[in-house]
C-alpha positions as CSV (number, residue, x, y, z in Angstrom):
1,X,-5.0,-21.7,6.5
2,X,-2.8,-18.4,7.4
3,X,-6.0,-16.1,6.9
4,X,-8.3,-18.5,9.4
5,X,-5.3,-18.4,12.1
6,X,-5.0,-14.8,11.8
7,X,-8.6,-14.3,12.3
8,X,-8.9,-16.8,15.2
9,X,-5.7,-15.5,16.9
10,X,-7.8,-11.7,16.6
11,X,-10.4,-13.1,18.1
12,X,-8.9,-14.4,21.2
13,X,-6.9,-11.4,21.6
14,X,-10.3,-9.3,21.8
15,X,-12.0,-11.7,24.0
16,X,-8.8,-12.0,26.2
17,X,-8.7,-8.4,27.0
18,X,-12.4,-7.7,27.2
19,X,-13.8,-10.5,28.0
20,X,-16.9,-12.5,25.8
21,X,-19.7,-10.3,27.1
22,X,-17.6,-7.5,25.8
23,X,-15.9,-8.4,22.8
24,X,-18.3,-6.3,20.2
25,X,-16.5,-3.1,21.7
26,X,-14.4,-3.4,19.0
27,X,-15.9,-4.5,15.9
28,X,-13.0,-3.6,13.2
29,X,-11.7,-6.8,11.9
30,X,-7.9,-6.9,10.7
31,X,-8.9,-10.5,8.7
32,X,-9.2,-10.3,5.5
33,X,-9.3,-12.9,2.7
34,X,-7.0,-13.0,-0.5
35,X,-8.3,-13.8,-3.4
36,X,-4.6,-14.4,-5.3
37,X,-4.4,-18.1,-2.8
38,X,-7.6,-19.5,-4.4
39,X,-7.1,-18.1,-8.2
40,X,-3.8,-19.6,-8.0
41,X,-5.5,-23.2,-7.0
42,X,-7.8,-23.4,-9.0
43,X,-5.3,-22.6,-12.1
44,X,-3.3,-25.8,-11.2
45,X,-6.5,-27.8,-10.2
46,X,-7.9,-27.0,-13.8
47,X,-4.8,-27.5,-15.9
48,X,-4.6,-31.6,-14.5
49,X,-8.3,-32.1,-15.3
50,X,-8.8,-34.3,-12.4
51,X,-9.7,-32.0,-9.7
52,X,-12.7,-29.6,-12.0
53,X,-14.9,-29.6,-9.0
54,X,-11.6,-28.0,-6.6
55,X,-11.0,-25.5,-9.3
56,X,-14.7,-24.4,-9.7
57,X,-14.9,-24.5,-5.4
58,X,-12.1,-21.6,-5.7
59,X,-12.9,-19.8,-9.1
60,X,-16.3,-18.9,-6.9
61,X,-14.1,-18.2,-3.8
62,X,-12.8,-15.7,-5.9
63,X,-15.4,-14.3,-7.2
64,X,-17.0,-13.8,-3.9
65,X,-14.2,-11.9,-1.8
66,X,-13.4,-10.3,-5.4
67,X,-16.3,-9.4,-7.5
68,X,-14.8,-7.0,-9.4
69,X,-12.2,-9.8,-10.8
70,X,-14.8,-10.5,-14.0
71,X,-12.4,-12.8,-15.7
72,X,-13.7,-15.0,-12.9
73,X,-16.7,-16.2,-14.7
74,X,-14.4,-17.4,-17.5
75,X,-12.4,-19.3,-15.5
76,X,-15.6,-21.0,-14.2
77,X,-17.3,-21.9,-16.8
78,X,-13.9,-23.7,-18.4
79,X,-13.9,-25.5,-15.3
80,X,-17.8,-26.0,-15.0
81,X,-17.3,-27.2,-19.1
82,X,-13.9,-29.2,-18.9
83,X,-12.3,-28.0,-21.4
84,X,-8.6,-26.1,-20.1
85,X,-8.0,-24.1,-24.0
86,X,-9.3,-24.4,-27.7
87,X,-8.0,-27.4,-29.9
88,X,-4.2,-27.0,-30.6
89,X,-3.9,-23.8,-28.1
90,X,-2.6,-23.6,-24.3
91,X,-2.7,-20.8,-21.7
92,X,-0.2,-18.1,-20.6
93,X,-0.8,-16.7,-17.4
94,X,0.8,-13.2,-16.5
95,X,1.3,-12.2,-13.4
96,X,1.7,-8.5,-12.9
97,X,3.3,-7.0,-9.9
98,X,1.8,-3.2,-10.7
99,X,3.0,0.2,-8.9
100,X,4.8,0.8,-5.8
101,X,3.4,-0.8,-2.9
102,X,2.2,0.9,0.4
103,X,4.6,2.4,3.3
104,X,4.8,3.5,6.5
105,X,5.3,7.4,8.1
106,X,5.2,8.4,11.4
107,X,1.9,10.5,12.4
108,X,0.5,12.1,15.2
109,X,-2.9,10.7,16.1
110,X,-5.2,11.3,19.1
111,X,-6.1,9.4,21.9
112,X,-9.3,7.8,20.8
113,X,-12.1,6.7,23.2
114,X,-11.7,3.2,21.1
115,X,-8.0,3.5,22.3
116,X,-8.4,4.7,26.0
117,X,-10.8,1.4,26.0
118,X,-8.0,-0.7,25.2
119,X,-5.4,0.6,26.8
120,X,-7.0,0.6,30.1
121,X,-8.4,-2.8,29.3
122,X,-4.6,-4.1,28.4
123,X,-3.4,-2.4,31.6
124,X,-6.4,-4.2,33.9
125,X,-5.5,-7.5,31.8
126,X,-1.9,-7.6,33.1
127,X,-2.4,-6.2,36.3
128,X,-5.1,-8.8,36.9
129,X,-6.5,-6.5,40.0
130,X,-7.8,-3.4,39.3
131,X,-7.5,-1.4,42.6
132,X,-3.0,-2.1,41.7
133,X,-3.1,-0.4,38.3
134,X,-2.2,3.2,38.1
135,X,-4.2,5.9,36.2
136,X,-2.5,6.8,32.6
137,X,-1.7,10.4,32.7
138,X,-3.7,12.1,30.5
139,X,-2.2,12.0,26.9
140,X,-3.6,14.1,24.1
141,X,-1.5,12.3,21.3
142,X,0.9,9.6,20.3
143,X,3.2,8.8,17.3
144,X,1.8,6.0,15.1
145,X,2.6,4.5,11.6
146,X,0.1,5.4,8.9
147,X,-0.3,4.0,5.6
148,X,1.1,6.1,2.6
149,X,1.2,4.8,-0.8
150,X,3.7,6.0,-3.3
151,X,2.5,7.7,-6.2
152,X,3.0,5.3,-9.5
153,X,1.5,6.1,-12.9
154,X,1.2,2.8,-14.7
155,X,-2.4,1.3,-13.8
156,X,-1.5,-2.5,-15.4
157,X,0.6,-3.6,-18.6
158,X,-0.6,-5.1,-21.8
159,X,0.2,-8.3,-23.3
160,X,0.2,-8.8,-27.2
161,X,2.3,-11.4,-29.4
162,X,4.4,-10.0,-31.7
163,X,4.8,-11.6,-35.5
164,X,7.4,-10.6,-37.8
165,X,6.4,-10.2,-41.3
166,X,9.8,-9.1,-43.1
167,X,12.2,-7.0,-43.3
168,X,9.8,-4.2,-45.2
169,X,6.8,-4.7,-43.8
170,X,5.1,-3.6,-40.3
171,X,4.8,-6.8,-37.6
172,X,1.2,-7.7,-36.5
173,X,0.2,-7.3,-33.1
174,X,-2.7,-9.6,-31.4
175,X,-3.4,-7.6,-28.6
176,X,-4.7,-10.0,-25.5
177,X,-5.7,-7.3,-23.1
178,X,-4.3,-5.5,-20.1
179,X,-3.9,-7.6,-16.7
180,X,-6.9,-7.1,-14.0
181,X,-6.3,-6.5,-10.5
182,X,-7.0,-9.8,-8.5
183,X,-5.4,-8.6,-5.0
184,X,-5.5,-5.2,-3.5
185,X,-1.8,-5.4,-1.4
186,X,-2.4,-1.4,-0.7
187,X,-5.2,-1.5,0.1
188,X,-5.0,-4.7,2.7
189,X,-2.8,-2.4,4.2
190,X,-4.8,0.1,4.2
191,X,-7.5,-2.2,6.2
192,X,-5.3,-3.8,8.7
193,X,-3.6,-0.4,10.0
194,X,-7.2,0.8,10.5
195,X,-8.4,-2.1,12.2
196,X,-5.2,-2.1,14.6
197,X,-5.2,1.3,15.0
198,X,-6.9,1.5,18.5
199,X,-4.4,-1.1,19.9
200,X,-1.4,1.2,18.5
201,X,-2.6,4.1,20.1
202,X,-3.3,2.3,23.2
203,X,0.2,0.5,23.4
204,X,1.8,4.0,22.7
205,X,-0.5,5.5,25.4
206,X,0.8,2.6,27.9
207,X,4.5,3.3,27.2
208,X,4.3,7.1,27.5
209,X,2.5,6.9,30.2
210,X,4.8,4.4,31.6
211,X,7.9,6.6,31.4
212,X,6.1,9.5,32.9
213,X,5.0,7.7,35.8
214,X,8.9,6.5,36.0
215,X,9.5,10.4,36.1
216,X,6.6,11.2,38.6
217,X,8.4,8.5,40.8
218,X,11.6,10.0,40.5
219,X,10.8,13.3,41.6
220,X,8.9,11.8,44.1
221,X,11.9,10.1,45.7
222,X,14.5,12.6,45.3
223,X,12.1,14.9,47.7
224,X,11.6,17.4,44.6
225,X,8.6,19.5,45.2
226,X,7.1,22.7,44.1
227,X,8.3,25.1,41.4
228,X,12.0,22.9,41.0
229,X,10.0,19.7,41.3
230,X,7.4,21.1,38.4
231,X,10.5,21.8,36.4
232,X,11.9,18.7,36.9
233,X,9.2,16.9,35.9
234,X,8.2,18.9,32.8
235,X,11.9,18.8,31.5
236,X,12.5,15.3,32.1
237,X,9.4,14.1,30.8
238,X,9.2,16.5,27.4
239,X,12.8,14.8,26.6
240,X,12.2,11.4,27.3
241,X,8.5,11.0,26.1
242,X,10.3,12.6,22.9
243,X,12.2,9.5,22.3
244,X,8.7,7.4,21.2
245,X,8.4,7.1,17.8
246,X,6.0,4.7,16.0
247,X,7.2,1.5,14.3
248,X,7.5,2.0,10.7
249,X,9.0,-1.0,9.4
250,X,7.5,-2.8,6.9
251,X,7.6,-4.4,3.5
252,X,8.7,-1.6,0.8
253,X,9.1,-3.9,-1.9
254,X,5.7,-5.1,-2.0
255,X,3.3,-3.9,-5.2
256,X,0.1,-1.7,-4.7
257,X,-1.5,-4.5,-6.7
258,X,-1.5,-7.8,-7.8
259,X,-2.8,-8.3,-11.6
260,X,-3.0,-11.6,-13.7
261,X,-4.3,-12.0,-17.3
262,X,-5.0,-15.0,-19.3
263,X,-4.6,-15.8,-22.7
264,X,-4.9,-18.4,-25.1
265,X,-2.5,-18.8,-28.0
266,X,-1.8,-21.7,-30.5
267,X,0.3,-24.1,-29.7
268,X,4.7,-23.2,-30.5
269,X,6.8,-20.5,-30.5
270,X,5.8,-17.0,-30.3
271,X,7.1,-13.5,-29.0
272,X,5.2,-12.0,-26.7
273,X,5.4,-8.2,-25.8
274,X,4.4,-6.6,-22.2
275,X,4.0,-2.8,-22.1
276,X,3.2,-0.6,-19.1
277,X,-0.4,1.2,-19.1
278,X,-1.6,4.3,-17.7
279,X,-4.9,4.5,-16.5
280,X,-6.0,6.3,-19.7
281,X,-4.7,3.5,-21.7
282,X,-1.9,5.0,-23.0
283,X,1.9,3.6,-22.8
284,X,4.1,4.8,-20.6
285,X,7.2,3.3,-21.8
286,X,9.2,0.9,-24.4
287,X,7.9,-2.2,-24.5
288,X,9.5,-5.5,-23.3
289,X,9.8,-8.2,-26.1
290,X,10.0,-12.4,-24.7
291,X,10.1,-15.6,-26.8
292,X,7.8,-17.7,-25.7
293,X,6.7,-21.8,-26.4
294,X,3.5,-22.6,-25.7
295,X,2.4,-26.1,-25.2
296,X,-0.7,-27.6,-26.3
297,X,-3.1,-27.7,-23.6
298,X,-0.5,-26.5,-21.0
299,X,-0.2,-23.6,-19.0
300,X,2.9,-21.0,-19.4
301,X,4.0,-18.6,-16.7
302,X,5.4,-15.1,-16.8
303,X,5.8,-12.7,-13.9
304,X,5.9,-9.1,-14.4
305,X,7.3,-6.5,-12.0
306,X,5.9,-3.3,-13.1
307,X,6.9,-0.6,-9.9
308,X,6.8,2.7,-12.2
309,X,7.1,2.8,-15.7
310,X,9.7,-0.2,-16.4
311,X,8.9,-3.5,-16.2
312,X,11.1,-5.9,-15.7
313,X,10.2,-9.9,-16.9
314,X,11.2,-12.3,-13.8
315,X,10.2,-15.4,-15.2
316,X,8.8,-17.5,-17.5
317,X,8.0,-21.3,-17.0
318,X,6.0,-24.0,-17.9
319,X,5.8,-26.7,-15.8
Protein backbone atom coordinates (compact mmCIF):
# COMPACT_ATOMS: atom_id res chain seq x y z
CA UNK A 1 0.00 0.00 0.00
CA UNK A 2 3.09 2.43 0.88
CA UNK A 3 4.81 1.51 -2.53
CA UNK A 4 1.38 2.24 -4.70
CA UNK A 5 1.08 5.82 -2.79
CA UNK A 6 4.56 6.62 -3.37
CA UNK A 7 4.30 5.85 -6.95
CA UNK A 8 0.88 7.71 -7.32
CA UNK A 9 2.08 10.76 -5.26
CA UNK A 10 5.38 10.70 -8.08
CA UNK A 11 3.09 10.77 -10.53
CA UNK A 12 1.10 13.78 -9.73
CA UNK A 13 4.08 15.67 -8.78
CA UNK A 14 5.38 15.11 -12.56
CA UNK A 15 2.16 15.83 -14.06
CA UNK A 16 1.69 18.90 -11.66
CA UNK A 17 4.76 20.58 -12.74
CA UNK A 18 4.67 19.64 -16.44
CA UNK A 19 1.60 19.10 -17.16
CA UNK A 20 0.03 15.54 -18.91
CA UNK A 21 1.17 16.33 -22.42
CA UNK A 22 4.56 16.68 -20.85
CA UNK A 23 4.97 14.24 -18.23
CA UNK A 24 7.44 11.67 -20.26
CA UNK A 25 10.14 14.55 -19.84
CA UNK A 26 11.18 12.78 -17.04
CA UNK A 27 10.99 9.14 -17.31
CA UNK A 28 13.19 8.02 -14.07
CA UNK A 29 10.89 6.46 -11.69
CA UNK A 30 11.79 6.72 -7.75
CA UNK A 31 8.92 3.60 -7.21
CA UNK A 32 10.22 0.65 -6.58
CA UNK A 33 8.72 -2.59 -5.19
CA UNK A 34 10.09 -4.64 -2.18
CA UNK A 35 10.13 -7.89 -2.32
CA UNK A 36 10.75 -8.47 1.81
CA UNK A 37 6.51 -7.16 2.31
CA UNK A 38 5.30 -10.14 0.13
CA UNK A 39 7.97 -12.95 1.30
CA UNK A 40 7.07 -12.03 4.73
CA UNK A 41 3.08 -12.63 3.82
CA UNK A 42 3.17 -15.33 2.30
CA UNK A 43 5.38 -17.07 5.26
CA UNK A 44 2.39 -16.35 7.68
CA UNK A 45 -0.30 -17.13 5.04
CA UNK A 46 1.46 -20.68 4.50
CA UNK A 47 2.24 -21.56 8.07
CA UNK A 48 -2.03 -21.37 8.95
CA UNK A 49 -2.77 -23.53 5.88
CA UNK A 50 -5.90 -21.63 5.23
CA UNK A 51 -4.87 -18.98 3.04
CA UNK A 52 -2.35 -21.38 0.30
CA UNK A 53 -3.70 -19.50 -2.57
CA UNK A 54 -2.51 -15.78 -0.62
CA UNK A 55 0.83 -17.31 0.02
CA UNK A 56 1.36 -18.68 -3.63
CA UNK A 57 -0.14 -14.90 -5.03
CA UNK A 58 3.08 -13.43 -3.09
CA UNK A 59 5.74 -16.31 -3.32
CA UNK A 60 5.30 -15.31 -7.29
CA UNK A 61 5.24 -11.54 -6.35
CA UNK A 62 8.53 -12.25 -5.23
CA UNK A 63 9.77 -13.97 -7.67
CA UNK A 64 8.90 -11.46 -10.19
CA UNK A 65 10.44 -8.07 -8.67
CA UNK A 66 13.21 -10.55 -7.36
CA UNK A 67 14.26 -13.24 -9.61
CA UNK A 68 17.43 -13.84 -8.38
CA UNK A 69 15.70 -14.91 -4.86
CA UNK A 70 15.72 -18.86 -6.12
CA UNK A 71 14.60 -20.12 -2.81
CA UNK A 72 11.35 -18.67 -4.23
CA UNK A 73 10.44 -21.67 -6.15
CA UNK A 74 10.59 -23.68 -3.00
CA UNK A 75 8.46 -21.71 -1.17
CA UNK A 76 5.94 -22.14 -4.06
CA UNK A 77 5.73 -25.31 -4.65
CA UNK A 78 5.17 -25.98 -0.61
CA UNK A 79 2.40 -23.67 -0.94
CA UNK A 80 1.20 -24.95 -4.51
CA UNK A 81 1.59 -28.78 -2.62
CA UNK A 82 0.22 -27.94 1.08
CA UNK A 83 2.47 -29.30 2.92
CA UNK A 84 4.32 -26.31 5.48
CA UNK A 85 7.68 -29.07 6.57
CA UNK A 86 8.39 -32.87 6.55
CA UNK A 87 6.59 -35.19 9.11
CA UNK A 88 7.81 -34.39 12.70
CA UNK A 89 9.91 -31.19 11.46
CA UNK A 90 9.08 -27.21 11.49
CA UNK A 91 10.71 -24.28 9.91
CA UNK A 92 13.28 -21.66 11.24
CA UNK A 93 13.37 -18.58 9.39
CA UNK A 94 16.55 -16.31 9.66
CA UNK A 95 16.54 -13.03 8.94
CA UNK A 96 19.85 -11.51 8.24
CA UNK A 97 20.44 -7.82 8.46
CA UNK A 98 24.06 -8.03 6.29
CA UNK A 99 26.77 -5.12 5.97
CA UNK A 100 26.57 -1.48 6.63
CA UNK A 101 23.84 0.17 4.88
CA UNK A 102 24.11 3.10 2.40
CA UNK A 103 24.90 6.99 3.40
CA UNK A 104 24.86 10.27 2.41
CA UNK A 105 28.05 12.84 1.34
CA UNK A 106 27.82 16.08 0.07
CA UNK A 107 28.88 16.34 -3.82
CA UNK A 108 29.20 18.80 -6.31
CA UNK A 109 27.05 17.96 -9.36
CA UNK A 110 26.20 20.09 -12.46
CA UNK A 111 23.35 21.67 -13.61
CA UNK A 112 21.74 19.21 -15.87
CA UNK A 113 19.42 20.07 -18.80
CA UNK A 114 16.97 17.38 -16.94
CA UNK A 115 17.44 19.89 -13.90
CA UNK A 116 17.26 23.31 -15.68
CA UNK A 117 13.85 21.64 -17.01
CA UNK A 118 12.61 21.35 -13.68
CA UNK A 119 13.64 24.02 -12.10
CA UNK A 120 12.26 26.39 -14.45
CA UNK A 121 9.14 24.29 -14.64
CA UNK A 122 8.86 24.44 -10.48
CA UNK A 123 9.55 28.22 -10.79
CA UNK A 124 6.58 28.72 -13.73
CA UNK A 125 4.44 26.24 -11.44
CA UNK A 126 4.45 28.73 -8.44
CA UNK A 127 4.59 31.72 -10.18
CA UNK A 128 1.58 30.62 -12.18
CA UNK A 129 2.43 33.54 -15.02
CA UNK A 130 5.31 33.32 -16.79
CA UNK A 131 6.04 36.90 -17.98
CA UNK A 132 6.45 37.45 -13.38
CA UNK A 133 9.18 34.84 -12.98
CA UNK A 134 12.71 35.92 -12.97
CA UNK A 135 15.60 34.29 -15.02
CA UNK A 136 17.93 31.89 -12.67
CA UNK A 137 21.27 33.26 -12.87
CA UNK A 138 23.36 31.05 -14.56
CA UNK A 139 24.68 28.27 -12.12
CA UNK A 140 27.39 25.82 -13.13
CA UNK A 141 26.99 23.61 -9.94
CA UNK A 142 25.18 22.76 -6.76
CA UNK A 143 25.82 20.73 -3.54
CA UNK A 144 23.80 17.52 -3.50
CA UNK A 145 23.68 14.29 -1.34
CA UNK A 146 25.08 11.26 -3.12
CA UNK A 147 24.78 7.75 -2.23
CA UNK A 148 28.06 6.13 -0.57
CA UNK A 149 27.98 2.75 0.84
CA UNK A 150 30.37 1.67 3.53
CA UNK A 151 32.70 -0.89 2.75
CA UNK A 152 31.73 -4.30 4.87
CA UNK A 153 33.35 -7.67 4.25
CA UNK A 154 30.85 -10.25 5.32
CA UNK A 155 28.57 -11.15 2.11
CA UNK A 156 25.78 -13.24 4.41
CA UNK A 157 26.18 -15.61 7.56
CA UNK A 158 25.64 -19.41 7.79
CA UNK A 159 23.29 -21.30 9.78
CA UNK A 160 24.17 -24.86 11.01
CA UNK A 161 22.90 -26.80 14.25
CA UNK A 162 25.32 -27.79 16.54
CA UNK A 163 25.12 -31.47 18.41
CA UNK A 164 27.29 -32.30 21.18
CA UNK A 165 28.72 -35.76 21.09
CA UNK A 166 30.91 -35.87 24.45
CA UNK A 167 33.23 -34.63 26.26
CA UNK A 168 36.13 -36.39 23.83
CA UNK A 169 34.70 -36.39 20.75
CA UNK A 170 34.27 -33.50 17.91
CA UNK A 171 30.29 -32.07 17.68
CA UNK A 172 28.55 -32.62 14.35
CA UNK A 173 27.59 -29.79 12.35
CA UNK A 174 24.46 -29.86 9.77
CA UNK A 175 25.16 -27.10 7.74
CA UNK A 176 21.74 -25.49 6.31
CA UNK A 177 23.27 -22.88 4.05
CA UNK A 178 24.09 -19.22 4.02
CA UNK A 179 21.08 -16.61 3.96
CA UNK A 180 20.13 -15.15 0.26
CA UNK A 181 19.62 -11.67 -0.36
CA UNK A 182 15.81 -10.94 -0.68
CA UNK A 183 15.92 -6.92 -0.59
CA UNK A 184 18.60 -4.72 -1.99
CA UNK A 185 18.27 -1.55 0.90
CA UNK A 186 21.63 -0.12 -0.87
CA UNK A 187 20.84 -0.43 -3.66
CA UNK A 188 17.04 1.17 -3.38
CA UNK A 189 18.95 3.93 -2.39
CA UNK A 190 20.95 3.87 -4.90
CA UNK A 191 17.70 4.07 -7.32
CA UNK A 192 15.73 6.61 -5.65
CA UNK A 193 18.71 9.37 -5.32
CA UNK A 194 19.08 8.85 -9.07
CA UNK A 195 15.64 9.15 -9.95
CA UNK A 196 15.34 12.40 -7.69
CA UNK A 197 18.38 13.70 -8.66
CA UNK A 198 17.11 16.28 -11.29
CA UNK A 199 14.59 17.72 -8.73
CA UNK A 200 17.66 18.18 -6.12
CA UNK A 201 19.64 19.90 -8.48
CA UNK A 202 16.76 21.97 -9.49
CA UNK A 203 15.61 22.94 -5.95
CA UNK A 204 19.34 23.78 -5.09
CA UNK A 205 19.47 25.77 -8.43
CA UNK A 206 16.14 27.71 -7.23
CA UNK A 207 17.64 28.61 -3.72
CA UNK A 208 20.95 29.80 -5.02
CA UNK A 209 19.60 31.56 -7.46
CA UNK A 210 17.17 32.97 -5.04
CA UNK A 211 19.79 34.42 -2.71
CA UNK A 212 21.70 35.95 -5.54
CA UNK A 213 18.86 37.66 -6.91
CA UNK A 214 18.33 38.87 -3.04
CA UNK A 215 21.96 40.22 -3.53
CA UNK A 216 21.37 41.64 -7.21
CA UNK A 217 18.39 43.54 -5.37
CA UNK A 218 20.45 44.85 -2.79
CA UNK A 219 22.97 46.35 -4.73
CA UNK A 220 20.47 47.58 -6.81
CA UNK A 221 18.82 49.61 -3.99
CA UNK A 222 21.66 50.84 -2.21
CA UNK A 223 22.55 52.77 -5.64
CA UNK A 224 25.83 50.45 -5.94
CA UNK A 225 27.18 50.52 -9.42
CA UNK A 226 30.28 49.81 -11.31
CA UNK A 227 33.57 48.49 -10.02
CA UNK A 228 32.24 48.87 -5.92
CA UNK A 229 28.92 47.58 -7.01
CA UNK A 230 30.79 44.39 -8.96
CA UNK A 231 32.61 43.89 -5.71
CA UNK A 232 29.70 44.04 -3.80
CA UNK A 233 27.97 41.67 -5.53
CA UNK A 234 30.70 39.10 -6.07
CA UNK A 235 31.69 39.25 -2.28
CA UNK A 236 28.29 39.05 -0.99
CA UNK A 237 27.14 36.39 -3.10
CA UNK A 238 30.48 33.98 -2.91
CA UNK A 239 29.77 34.04 1.07
CA UNK A 240 26.25 33.59 1.16
CA UNK A 241 25.79 31.06 -1.76
CA UNK A 242 28.64 29.26 0.38
CA UNK A 243 26.28 28.59 3.08
CA UNK A 244 24.14 25.79 0.76
CA UNK A 245 24.96 22.54 1.54
CA UNK A 246 22.96 19.46 0.45
CA UNK A 247 20.77 17.51 2.94
CA UNK A 248 22.54 14.51 4.10
CA UNK A 249 20.40 13.05 6.58
CA UNK A 250 19.36 9.86 6.41
CA UNK A 251 19.05 6.44 7.89
CA UNK A 252 22.72 5.11 8.93
CA UNK A 253 21.54 2.20 10.75
CA UNK A 254 19.95 0.60 7.90
CA UNK A 255 21.76 -2.80 6.27
CA UNK A 256 23.12 -2.93 2.60
CA UNK A 257 20.96 -5.97 2.44
CA UNK A 258 18.26 -7.82 3.61
CA UNK A 259 18.88 -11.89 3.67
CA UNK A 260 16.51 -14.68 4.94
CA UNK A 261 17.12 -18.48 4.87
CA UNK A 262 14.94 -21.35 5.62
CA UNK A 263 15.39 -24.44 7.21
CA UNK A 264 13.78 -27.36 8.22
CA UNK A 265 14.76 -29.26 11.35
CA UNK A 266 13.04 -32.09 13.49
CA UNK A 267 10.90 -31.23 15.91
CA UNK A 268 12.68 -30.13 19.86
CA UNK A 269 15.58 -28.69 21.10
CA UNK A 270 18.60 -27.91 19.25
CA UNK A 271 21.54 -25.36 19.16
CA UNK A 272 21.84 -23.59 16.34
CA UNK A 273 25.13 -21.67 15.25
CA UNK A 274 25.22 -18.32 12.91
CA UNK A 275 28.67 -17.39 11.49
CA UNK A 276 29.47 -14.37 9.26
CA UNK A 277 30.67 -15.20 5.53
CA UNK A 278 32.86 -13.51 3.20
CA UNK A 279 32.10 -13.59 -0.25
CA UNK A 280 34.68 -16.33 -0.84
CA UNK A 281 32.97 -18.42 1.73
CA UNK A 282 35.26 -18.18 4.24
CA UNK A 283 34.49 -17.06 8.02
CA UNK A 284 35.20 -13.99 9.14
CA UNK A 285 34.64 -14.35 12.73
CA UNK A 286 33.70 -16.63 15.97
CA UNK A 287 30.65 -17.99 15.57
CA UNK A 288 27.39 -17.28 17.62
CA UNK A 289 25.95 -20.33 19.38
CA UNK A 290 21.61 -20.17 20.26
CA UNK A 291 19.38 -22.84 21.83
CA UNK A 292 16.65 -23.30 19.90
CA UNK A 293 12.87 -25.37 20.23
CA UNK A 294 11.46 -26.13 17.22
CA UNK A 295 7.79 -26.96 17.03
CA UNK A 296 6.27 -29.41 14.92
CA UNK A 297 4.90 -27.87 11.94
CA UNK A 298 5.60 -24.34 13.28
CA UNK A 299 7.63 -21.64 12.20
CA UNK A 300 10.64 -20.26 14.48
CA UNK A 301 12.13 -16.74 14.09
CA UNK A 302 15.64 -15.46 14.53
CA UNK A 303 16.99 -11.99 13.41
CA UNK A 304 20.49 -11.53 12.68
CA UNK A 305 22.30 -8.17 12.57
CA UNK A 306 25.37 -8.77 10.76
CA UNK A 307 26.95 -4.81 10.04
CA UNK A 308 30.82 -6.05 9.79
CA UNK A 309 32.11 -9.02 11.00
CA UNK A 310 30.06 -9.56 14.44
CA UNK A 311 26.78 -10.50 14.46
CA UNK A 312 24.68 -9.98 17.04
CA UNK A 313 21.24 -12.44 17.58
CA UNK A 314 18.18 -9.90 18.23
CA UNK A 315 15.61 -12.36 18.55
CA UNK A 316 14.27 -15.52 18.48
CA UNK A 317 10.43 -16.30 18.60
CA UNK A 318 7.92 -18.59 17.68
CA UNK A 319 4.58 -17.49 17.69
Amino acid sequence: MLQAKLQQEHDERRSSVFGEAAADKLTANPHQELALAPYLRGVLREENLHDLDDARRNYQLVSAIRPSFLPAADDLKRATEGVHSKPGHGALYVFSLVGRGPVLEAVEAPATTAAMTVANALMLNQENEEDDVDTLPKITSVKVPSVMIPPSDVAAVTVASYIPTGPNKLPLYELHGATQPLTDIAGMVQQQVDAEMPWTIARGMIRQGGKELAVASVRKNLGLTGPAGTMFQFATSTAWTATETADTRCWGLLPREIQVLRAELPAGDHTVEFAPVRYDGQPIAAPSRLPLRIHNAKNTYVLIVAPTQQIYVVTAATP
